[in-house]
MDTraj code that builds the backbone (N, CA, C; nanometers):
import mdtraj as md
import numpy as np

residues = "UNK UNK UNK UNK UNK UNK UNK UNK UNK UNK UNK UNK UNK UNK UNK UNK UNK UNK UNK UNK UNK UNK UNK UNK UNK UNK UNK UNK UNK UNK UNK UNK UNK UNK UNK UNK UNK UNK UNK UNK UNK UNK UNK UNK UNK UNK UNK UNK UNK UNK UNK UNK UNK UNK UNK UNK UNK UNK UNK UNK UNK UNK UNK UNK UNK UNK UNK UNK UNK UNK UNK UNK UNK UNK UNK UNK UNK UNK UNK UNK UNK UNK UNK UNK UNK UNK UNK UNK UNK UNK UNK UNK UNK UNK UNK UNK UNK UNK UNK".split()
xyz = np.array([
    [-0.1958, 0.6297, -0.7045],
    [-0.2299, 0.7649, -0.6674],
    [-0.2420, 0.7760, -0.5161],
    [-0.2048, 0.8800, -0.4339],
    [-0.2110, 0.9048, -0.3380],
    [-0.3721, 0.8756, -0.2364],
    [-0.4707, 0.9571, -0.3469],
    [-0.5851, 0.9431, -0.2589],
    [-0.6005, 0.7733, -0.3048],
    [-0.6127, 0.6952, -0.3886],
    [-0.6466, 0.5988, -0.3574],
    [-0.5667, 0.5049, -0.2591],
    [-0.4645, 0.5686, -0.2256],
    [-0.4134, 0.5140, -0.0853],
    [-0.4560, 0.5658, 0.0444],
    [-0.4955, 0.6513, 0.0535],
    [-0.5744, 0.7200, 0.1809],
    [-0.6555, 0.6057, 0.1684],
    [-0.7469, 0.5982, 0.0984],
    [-0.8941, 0.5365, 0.0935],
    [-0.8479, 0.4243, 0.1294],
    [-0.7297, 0.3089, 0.0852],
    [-0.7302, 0.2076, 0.1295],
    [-0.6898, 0.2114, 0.2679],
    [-0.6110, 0.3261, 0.2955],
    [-0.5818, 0.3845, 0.4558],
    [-0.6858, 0.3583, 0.5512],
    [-0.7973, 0.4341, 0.5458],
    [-0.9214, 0.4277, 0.6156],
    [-1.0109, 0.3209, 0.5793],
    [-0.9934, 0.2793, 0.4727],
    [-1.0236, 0.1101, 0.4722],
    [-1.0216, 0.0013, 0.5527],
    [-0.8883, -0.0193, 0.5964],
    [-0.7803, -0.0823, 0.6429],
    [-0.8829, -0.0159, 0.7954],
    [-0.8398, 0.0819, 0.8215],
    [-0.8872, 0.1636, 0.9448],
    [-1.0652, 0.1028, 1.0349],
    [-1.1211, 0.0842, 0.9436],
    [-1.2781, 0.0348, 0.9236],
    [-1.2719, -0.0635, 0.9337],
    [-1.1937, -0.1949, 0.8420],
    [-1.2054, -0.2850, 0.8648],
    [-1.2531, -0.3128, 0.7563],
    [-1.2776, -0.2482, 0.6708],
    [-1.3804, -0.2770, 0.5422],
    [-1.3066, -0.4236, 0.4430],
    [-1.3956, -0.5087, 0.4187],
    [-1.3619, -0.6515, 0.3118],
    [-1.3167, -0.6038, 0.2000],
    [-1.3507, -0.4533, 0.1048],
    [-1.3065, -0.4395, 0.0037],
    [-1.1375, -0.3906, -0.0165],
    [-1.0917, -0.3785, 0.0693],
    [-0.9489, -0.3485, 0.0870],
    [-0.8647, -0.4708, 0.0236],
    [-0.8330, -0.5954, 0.0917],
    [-0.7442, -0.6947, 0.0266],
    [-0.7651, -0.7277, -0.0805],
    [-0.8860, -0.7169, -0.1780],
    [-0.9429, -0.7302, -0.3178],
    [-0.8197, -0.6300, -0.4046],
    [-0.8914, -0.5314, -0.3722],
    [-0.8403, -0.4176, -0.4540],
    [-0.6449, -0.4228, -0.4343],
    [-0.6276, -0.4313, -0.2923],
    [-0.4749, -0.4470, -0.3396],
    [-0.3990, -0.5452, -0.4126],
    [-0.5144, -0.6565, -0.3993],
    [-0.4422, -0.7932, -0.4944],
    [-0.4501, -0.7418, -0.6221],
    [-0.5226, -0.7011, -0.7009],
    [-0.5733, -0.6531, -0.8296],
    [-0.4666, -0.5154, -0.8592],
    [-0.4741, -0.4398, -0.7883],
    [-0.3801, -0.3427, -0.7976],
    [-0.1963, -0.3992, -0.8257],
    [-0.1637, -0.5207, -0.7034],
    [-0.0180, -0.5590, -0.7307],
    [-0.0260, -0.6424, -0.8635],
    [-0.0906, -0.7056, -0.8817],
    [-0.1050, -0.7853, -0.9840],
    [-0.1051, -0.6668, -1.1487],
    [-0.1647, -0.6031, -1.1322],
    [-0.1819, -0.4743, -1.2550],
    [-0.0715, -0.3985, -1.2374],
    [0.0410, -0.3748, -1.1367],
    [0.1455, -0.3037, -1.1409],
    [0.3095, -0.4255, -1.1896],
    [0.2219, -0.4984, -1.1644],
    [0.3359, -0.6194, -1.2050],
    [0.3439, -0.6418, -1.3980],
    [0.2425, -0.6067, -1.4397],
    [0.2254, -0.6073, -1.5930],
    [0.2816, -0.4748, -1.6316],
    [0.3627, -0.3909, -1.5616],
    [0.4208, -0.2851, -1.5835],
    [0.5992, -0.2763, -1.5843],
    [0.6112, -0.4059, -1.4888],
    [0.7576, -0.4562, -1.5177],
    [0.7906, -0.4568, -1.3443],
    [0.9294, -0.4676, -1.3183],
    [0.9413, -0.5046, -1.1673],
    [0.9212, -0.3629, -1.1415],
    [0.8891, -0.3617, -1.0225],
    [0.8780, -0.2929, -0.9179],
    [0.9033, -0.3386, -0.7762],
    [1.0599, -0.2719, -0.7426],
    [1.0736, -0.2771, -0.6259],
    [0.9944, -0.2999, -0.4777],
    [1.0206, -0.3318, -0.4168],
    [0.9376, -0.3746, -0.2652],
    [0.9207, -0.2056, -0.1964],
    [1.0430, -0.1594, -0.2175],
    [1.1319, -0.0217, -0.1201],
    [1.0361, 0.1342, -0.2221],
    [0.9923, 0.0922, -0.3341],
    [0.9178, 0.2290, -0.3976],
    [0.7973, 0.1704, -0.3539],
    [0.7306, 0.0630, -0.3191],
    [0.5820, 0.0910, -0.2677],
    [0.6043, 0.1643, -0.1468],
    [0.7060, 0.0983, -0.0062],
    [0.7042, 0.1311, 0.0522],
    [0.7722, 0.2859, 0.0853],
    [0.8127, 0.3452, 0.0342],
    [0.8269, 0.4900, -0.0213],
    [0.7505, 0.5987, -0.0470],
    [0.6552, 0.5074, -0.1542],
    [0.4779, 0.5755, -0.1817],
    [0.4171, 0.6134, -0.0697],
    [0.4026, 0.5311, 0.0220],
    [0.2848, 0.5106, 0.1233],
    [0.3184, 0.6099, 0.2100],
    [0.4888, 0.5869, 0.2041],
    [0.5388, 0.6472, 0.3490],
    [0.5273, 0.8597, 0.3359],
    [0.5676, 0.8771, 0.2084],
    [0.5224, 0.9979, 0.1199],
    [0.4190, 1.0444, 0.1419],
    [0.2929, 0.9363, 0.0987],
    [0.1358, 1.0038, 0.1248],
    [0.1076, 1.0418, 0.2279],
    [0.1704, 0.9216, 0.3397],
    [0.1434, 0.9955, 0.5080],
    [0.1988, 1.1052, 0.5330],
    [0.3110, 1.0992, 0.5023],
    [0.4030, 1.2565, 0.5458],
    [0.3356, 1.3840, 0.4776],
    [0.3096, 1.3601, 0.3904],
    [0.1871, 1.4736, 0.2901],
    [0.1192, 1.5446, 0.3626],
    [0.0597, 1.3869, 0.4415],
    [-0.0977, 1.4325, 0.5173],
    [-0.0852, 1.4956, 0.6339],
    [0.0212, 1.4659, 0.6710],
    [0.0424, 1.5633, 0.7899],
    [0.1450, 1.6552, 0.7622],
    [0.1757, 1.6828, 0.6787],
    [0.1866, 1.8260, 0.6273],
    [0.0664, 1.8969, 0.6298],
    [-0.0401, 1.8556, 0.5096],
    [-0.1396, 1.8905, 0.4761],
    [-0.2480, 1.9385, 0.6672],
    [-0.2153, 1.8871, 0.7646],
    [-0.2900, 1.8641, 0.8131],
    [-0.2223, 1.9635, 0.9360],
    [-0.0971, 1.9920, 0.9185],
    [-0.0502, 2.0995, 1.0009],
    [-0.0732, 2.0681, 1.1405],
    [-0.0764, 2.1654, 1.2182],
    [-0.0694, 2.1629, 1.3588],
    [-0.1820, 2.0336, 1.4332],
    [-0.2854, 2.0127, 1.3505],
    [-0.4011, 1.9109, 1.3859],
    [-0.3815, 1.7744, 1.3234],
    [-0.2038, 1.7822, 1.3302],
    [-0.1350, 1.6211, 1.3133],
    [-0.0765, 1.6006, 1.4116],
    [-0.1586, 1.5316, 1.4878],
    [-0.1142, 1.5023, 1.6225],
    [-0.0440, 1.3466, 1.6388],
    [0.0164, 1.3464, 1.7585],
    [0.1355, 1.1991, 1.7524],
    [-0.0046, 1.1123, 1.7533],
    [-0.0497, 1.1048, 1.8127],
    [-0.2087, 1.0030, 1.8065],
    [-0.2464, 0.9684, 1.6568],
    [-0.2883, 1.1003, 1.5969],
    [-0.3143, 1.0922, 1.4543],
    [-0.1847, 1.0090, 1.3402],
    [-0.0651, 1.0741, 1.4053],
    [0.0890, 1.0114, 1.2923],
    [0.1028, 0.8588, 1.3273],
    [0.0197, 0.8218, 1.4444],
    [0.0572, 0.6698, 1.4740],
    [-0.0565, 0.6031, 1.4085],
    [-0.1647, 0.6357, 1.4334],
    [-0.2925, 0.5586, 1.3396],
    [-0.2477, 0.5914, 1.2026],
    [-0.2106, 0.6366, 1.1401],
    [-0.1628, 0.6582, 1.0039],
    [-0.0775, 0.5316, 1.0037],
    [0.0343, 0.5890, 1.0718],
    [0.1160, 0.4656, 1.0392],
    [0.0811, 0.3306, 1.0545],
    [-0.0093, 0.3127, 1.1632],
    [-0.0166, 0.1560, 1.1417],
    [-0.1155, 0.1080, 1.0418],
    [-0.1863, 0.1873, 0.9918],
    [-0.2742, 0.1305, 0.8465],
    [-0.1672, 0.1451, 0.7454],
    [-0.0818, 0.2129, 0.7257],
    [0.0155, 0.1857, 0.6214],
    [0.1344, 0.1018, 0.6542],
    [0.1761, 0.0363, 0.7540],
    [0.2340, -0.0525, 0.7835],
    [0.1562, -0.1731, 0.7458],
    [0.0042, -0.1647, 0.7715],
    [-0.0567, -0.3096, 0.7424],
    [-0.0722, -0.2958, 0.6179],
    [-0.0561, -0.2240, 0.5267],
    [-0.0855, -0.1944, 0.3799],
    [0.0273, -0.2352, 0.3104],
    [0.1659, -0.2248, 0.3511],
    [0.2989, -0.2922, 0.2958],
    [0.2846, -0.4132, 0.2939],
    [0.1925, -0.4581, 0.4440],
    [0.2504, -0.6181, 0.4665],
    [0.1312, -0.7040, 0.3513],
    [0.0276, -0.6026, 0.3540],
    [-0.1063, -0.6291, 0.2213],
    [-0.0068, -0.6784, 0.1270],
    [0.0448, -0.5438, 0.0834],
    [0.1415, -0.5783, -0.0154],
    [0.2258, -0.6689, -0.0554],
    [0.2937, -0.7229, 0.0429],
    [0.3923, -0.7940, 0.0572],
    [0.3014, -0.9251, 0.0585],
    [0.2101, -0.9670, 0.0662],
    [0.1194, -1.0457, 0.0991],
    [0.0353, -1.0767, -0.0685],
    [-0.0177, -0.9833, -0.1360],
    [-0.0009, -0.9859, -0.2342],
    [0.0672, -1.0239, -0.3586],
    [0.1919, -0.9761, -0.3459],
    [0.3159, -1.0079, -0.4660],
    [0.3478, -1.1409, -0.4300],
    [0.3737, -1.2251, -0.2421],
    [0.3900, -1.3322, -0.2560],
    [0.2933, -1.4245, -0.3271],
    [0.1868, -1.4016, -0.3414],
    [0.0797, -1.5137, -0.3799],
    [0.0383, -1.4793, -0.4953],
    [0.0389, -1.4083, -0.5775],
    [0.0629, -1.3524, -0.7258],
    [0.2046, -1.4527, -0.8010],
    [0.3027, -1.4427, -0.7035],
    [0.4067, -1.4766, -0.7470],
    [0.4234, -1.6165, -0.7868],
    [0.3650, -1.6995, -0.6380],
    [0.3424, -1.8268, -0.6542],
    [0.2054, -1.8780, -0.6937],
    [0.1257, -1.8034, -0.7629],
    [0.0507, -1.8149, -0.8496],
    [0.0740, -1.8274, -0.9988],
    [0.1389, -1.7068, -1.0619],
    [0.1815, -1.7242, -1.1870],
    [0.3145, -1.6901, -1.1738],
    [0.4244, -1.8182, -1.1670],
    [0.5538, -1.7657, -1.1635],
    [0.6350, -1.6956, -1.2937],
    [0.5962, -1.7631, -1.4151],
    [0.6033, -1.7113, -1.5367],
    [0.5106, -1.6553, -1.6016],
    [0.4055, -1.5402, -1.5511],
    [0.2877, -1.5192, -1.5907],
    [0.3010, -1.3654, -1.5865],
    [0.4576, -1.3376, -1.5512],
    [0.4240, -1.1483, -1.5733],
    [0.5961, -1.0943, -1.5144],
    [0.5741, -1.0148, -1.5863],
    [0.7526, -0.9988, -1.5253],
    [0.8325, -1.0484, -1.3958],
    [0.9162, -1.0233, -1.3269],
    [0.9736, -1.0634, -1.2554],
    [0.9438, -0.9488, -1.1172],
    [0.9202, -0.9851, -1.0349],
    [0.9616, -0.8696, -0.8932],
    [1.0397, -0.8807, -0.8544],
    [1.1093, -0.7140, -0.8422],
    [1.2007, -0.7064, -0.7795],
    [1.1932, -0.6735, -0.6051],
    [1.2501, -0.7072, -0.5448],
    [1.2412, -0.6608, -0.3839],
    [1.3351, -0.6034, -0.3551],
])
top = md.Topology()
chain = top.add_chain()
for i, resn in enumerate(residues, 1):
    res = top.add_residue(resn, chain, resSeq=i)
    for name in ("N", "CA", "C"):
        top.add_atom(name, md.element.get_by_symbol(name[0]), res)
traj = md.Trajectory(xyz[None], top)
């Protein structure tokens, strides 16, 4: 869902410890759903931001579109960070990922 990507957005943003939890648990629970591409997470994320500054109109400023982006840039690499060590954790333990 979108807002629970904000939240890990400003997570990420804070600095907060509960962020890398929840995305391990999250890739790991989307992997029991079958592959999922690398290019639709990163799609998702890139979507929610563009949303938000839709949503956010004229008071989306380049300042604001760049702090966005770099918490969702570090949120792919979460990601990507995730599925690797999931992967080589249980290699036969849940469908296959696709990238």
């Amino acid at each position: 869902r979108s807002s629970d990507l904000l939240e890990m957005m400003l997570g990420l943003a804070k600095g907060e410890g509960w962020v890398w939890p929840l995305v391990a648990e999250l890739v790991f629970t989307h992997r029991s759903y079958g592959a999922l591409p690398i290019a639709e997470y990163d799609a998702f994320i890139d979507m929610t931001v563009a949303q938000l500054g839709d949503a956010a109109g004229d008071a989306w400023t380049a300042e604001a579109a760049s702090a966005w982006q770099r918490n969702a840039d570090a949120l792919k690499a979460m990601i990507r960070k995730a599925r690797a060590q999931w992967k080589a954790a249980m290699p036969a333990g849940a469908p296959q990922l696709a990238d």
